[in-house]
C-alpha positions as CSV (number, residue, x, y, z in Angstrom):
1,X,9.0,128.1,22.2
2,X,9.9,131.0,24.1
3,X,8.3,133.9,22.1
4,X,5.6,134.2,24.0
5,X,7.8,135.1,27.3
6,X,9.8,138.2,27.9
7,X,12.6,137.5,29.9
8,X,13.8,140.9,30.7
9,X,10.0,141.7,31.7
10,X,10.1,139.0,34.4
11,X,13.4,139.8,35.8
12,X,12.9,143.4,36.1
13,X,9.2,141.9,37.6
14,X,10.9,139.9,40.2
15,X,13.8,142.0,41.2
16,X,11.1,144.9,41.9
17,X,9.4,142.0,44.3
18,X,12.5,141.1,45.9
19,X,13.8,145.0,46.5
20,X,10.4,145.5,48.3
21,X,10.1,142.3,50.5
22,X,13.7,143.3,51.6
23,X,12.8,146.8,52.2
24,X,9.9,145.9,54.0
25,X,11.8,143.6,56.5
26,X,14.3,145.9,57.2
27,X,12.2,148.7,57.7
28,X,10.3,145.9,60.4
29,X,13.4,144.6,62.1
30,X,15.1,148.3,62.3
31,X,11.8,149.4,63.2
32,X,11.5,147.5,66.3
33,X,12.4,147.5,69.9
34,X,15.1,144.9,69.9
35,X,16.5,146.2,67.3
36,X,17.1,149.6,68.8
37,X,17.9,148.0,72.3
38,X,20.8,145.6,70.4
39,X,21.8,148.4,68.5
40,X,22.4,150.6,71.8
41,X,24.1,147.5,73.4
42,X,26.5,146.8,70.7
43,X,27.8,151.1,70.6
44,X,28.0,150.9,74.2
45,X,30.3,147.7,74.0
46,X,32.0,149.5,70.9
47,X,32.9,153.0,73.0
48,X,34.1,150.8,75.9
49,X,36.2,148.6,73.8
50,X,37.7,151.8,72.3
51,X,37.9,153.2,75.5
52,X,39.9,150.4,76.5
53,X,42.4,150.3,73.5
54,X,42.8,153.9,73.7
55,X,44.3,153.4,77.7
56,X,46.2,150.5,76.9
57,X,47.9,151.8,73.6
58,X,48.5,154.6,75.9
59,X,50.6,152.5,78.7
60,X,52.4,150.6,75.8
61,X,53.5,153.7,74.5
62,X,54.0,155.3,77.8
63,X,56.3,152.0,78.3
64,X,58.1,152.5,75.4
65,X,59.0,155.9,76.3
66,X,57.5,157.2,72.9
67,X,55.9,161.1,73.2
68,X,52.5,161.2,73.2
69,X,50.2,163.7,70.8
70,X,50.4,166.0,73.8
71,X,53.9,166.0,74.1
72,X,54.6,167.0,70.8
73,X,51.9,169.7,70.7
74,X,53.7,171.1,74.1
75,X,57.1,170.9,72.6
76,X,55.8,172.6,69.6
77,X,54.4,175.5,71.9
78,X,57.7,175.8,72.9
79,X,59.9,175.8,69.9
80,X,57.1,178.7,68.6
81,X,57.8,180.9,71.6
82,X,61.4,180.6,71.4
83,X,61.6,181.1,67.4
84,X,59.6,184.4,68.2
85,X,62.1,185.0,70.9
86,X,65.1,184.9,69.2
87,X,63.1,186.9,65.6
88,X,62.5,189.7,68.4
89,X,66.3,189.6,70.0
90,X,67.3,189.7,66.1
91,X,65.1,192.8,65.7
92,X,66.5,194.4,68.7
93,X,70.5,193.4,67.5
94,X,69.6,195.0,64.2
95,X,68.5,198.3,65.7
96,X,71.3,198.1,68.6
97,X,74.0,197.7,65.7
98,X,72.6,200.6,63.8
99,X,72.7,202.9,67.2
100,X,76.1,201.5,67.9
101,X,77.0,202.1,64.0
102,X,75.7,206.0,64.4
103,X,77.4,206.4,67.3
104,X,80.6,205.1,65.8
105,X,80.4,207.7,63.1
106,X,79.5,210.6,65.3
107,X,82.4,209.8,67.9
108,X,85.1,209.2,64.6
109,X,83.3,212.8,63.6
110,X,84.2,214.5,67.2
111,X,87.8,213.1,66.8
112,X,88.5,214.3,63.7
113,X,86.9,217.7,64.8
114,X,89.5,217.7,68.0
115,X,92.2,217.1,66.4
116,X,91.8,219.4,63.4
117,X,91.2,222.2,66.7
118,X,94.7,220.6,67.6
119,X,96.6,221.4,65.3
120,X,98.8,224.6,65.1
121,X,97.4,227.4,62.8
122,X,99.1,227.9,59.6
123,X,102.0,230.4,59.5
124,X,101.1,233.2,57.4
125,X,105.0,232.9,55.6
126,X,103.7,229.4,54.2
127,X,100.6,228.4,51.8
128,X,97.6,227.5,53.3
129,X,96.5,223.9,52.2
130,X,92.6,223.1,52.8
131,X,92.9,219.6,54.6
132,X,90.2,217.5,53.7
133,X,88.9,214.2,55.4
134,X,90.7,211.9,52.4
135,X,93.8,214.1,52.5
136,X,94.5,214.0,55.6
137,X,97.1,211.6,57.7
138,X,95.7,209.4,60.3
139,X,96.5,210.1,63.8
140,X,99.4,208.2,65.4
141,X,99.8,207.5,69.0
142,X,102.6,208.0,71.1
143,X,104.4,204.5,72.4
144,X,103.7,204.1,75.6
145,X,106.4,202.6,77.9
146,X,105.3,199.5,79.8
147,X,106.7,198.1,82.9
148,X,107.9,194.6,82.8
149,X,106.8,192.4,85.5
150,X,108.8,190.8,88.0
151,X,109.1,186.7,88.2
């Protein structure tokens, strides 16, 4: 009974009839004037209506006490400025503590100097002995009396 109709032939028949009766209504009703005036009217009620939300999310939050995009942009500003602050004060501690380490060795240099010039010569009766810097004793200080206070 059926050999004489092709069933895939009429389906691919009527869907190609049905895809170009939709496409030519919508191409009509998106073509038209009411269309684009509806279609203006409903993205204008859309933006408002976000508008809206936008605000009042805003004041819950702002209720809440909860930081706002802004605020954590600003406070990240900040944090940025003050971790390049301290990265410079470290830079300029490293290069005070190698000035203040030079001039620590040149001033421990200029004491051992002086007191090598402050010692007596070597009597010609005894051997001479070459002090060197490991050899040589380190410099005591004298006590120094101290008054005590009266209660």
């Amino acid at each position: 009974m059926t050999e004489g109709i092709d069933l895939e032939a009429m389906t691919r028949q009527w869907q190609e009839i049905m895809m170009d009766g939709w496409s030519k209504a919508t191409k009509q009703v998106v073509g038209s004037d009411s269309f684009a005036a509806a279609s203006s009217s409903y993205m204008d009620w859309a933006l408002s209506w976000q508008k809206q939300m936008r605000n009042n999310t805003g004041q819950f939050l702002d209720s809440l006490e909860f930081p706002k995009r802004s605020d954590v942009a600003r406070i990240s500003k900040q944090i940025s400025a003050v971790e390049l602050r301290i990265a410079d004060m470290e830079d300029r501690m490293d290069k005070m503590a190698g000035l203040l380490g030079a001039m620590s060795h040149a001033m421990q240099k200029l004491v051992e100097h002086s007191v090598q010039q402050a010692q007596p010569a070597p009597q010609a009766s005894a051997p001479t002995e070459v002090a060197t810097e490991s050899s040589q004793a380190p410099v005591k200080k004298a006590p120094v009396a101290r008054k005590k206070a009266k209660v």
